[in-house]
Each structure stands twice: as structure tokens, then as C-alpha cells.
C-alpha positions in Angstrom: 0.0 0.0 0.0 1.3 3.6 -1.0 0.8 5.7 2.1 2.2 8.9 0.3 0.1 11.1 -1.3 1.5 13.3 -3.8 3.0 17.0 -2.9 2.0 16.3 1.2 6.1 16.9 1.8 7.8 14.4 4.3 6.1 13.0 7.5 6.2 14.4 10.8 8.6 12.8 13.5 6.7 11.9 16.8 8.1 11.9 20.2 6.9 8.8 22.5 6.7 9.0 26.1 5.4 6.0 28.6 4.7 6.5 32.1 3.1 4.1 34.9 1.1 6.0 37.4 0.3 4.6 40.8 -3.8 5.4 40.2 -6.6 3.3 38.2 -8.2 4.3 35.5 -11.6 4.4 37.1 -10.2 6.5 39.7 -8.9 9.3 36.7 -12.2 8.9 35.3 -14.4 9.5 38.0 -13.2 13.1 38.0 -11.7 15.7 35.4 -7.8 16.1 34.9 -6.0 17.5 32.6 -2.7 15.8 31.0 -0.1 18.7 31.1 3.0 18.1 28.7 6.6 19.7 28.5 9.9 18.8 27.4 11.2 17.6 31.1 11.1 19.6 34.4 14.4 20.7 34.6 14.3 21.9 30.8 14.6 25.9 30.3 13.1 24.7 26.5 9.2 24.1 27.7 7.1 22.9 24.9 3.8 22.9 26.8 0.8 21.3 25.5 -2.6 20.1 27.3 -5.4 18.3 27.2 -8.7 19.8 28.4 -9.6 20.0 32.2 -12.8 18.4 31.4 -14.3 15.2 31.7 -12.4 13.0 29.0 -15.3 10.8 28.3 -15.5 6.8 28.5 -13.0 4.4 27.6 -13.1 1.2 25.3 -12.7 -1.2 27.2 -9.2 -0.7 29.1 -7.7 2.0 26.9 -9.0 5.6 26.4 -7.6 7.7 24.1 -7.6 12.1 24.3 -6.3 14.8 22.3 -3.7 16.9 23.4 -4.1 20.6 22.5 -1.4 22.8 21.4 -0.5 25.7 24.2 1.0 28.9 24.4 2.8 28.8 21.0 4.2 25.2 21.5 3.6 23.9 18.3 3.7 20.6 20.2 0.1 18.1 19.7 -0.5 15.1 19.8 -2.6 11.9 21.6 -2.4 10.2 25.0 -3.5 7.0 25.1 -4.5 5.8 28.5 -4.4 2.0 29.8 -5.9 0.3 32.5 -2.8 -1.8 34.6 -3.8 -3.8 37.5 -4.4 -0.7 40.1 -2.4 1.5 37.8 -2.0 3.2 34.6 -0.3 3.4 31.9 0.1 6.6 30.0 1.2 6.6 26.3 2.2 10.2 24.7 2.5 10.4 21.2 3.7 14.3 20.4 4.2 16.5 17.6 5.4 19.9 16.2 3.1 21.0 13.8 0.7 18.6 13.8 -2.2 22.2 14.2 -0.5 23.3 11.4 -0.4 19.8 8.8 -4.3 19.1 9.5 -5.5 22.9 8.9 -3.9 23.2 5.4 -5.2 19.6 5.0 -8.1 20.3 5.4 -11.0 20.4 3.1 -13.5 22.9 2.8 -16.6 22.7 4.4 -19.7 22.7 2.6 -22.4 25.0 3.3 
């Protein structure tokens, strides 16, 4: 299968992060948190990104997936993918630059 399409220019590298956290996934779902993302602690270069303080719905099964938005100028996106563990979790970052950027001049026009 040819996954390039013509004239889309070269693929986007993505950073993966996986951390185990000492809470269940029922627990994380039972109230809202928000999944807030930099480059390490310590770093002076921040590339903050976020997923919404909200509710982040219901998982399939053991896994639930949420957007990450884009913050103050990052450029940094992406997906965390969340999975139950026992009486932990397992959380799964998958992060971009110019992810924002690639989907809006992707992106079709809508209809009226």
C-alpha cells in the first residue's frame, strides 16, 4: 500500500513518552484532569501542551484515548493513550510539532 500522497512533503517525526502512574483508570475517570506536557522539568526549553480540564469521556474497554491541544505557541500536539494496569495506569504520549499546522492546510473545505 502507498501511504504517500502526492505533494503532502515528508512525515512528521513523533516523540513517544510512557509512564506508569500509581492510580486506576476508574479512579482518573471518576473526576476531570487535565494531561499537562513539557519537554522535562528541569528543561529551560518548555514545549507545553494540554489536554482539556474536562471530563475525557469513556474508555473502550481498558484504553482511552484524548487529544492533546497545542499551548502557548508550542507547536507541540498530539494523543495520549491511556491503559488500565492492575491498580495503575499506563500513559502513552505520542507528540508532535506542527501537527495544528499539517491538519488545517489539509483540510478540506466545508460545505455549506
Amino acid at each position: 500500500m502507498n501511504m504517500a500522497a502526492e505533494g503532502t512533503g515528508p512525515a512528521v517525526p513523533v516523540e513517544i513518552s510512557v509512564t506508569t502512574i500509581d492510580v486506576k483508570l476508574a479512579d482518573l475517570l471518576a473526576q476531570p484532569y487535565a494531561i499537562d506536557v513539557h519537554e522535562s522539568r528541569s528543561s529551560a526549553r518548555r514545549w507545553p501542551a494540554r489536554s482539556p480540564a474536562a471530563t475525557w469521556g469513556t474508555a473502550a474497554g481498558d484504553t482511552l484515548a484524548i487529544g492533546i491541544k497545542e499551548v502557548k505557541g508550542s507547536g507541540f500536539s498530539g494523543v495520549a493513550v491511556l491503559q488500565a494496569a492492575a491498580d495503575k495506569t499506563t500513559v502513552t504520549l505520542y507528540m508532535a510539532h506542527g501537527l495544528s499546522g499539517a491538519m488545517q492546510d489539509g483540510m478540506a473545505t466545508p460545505v455549506s
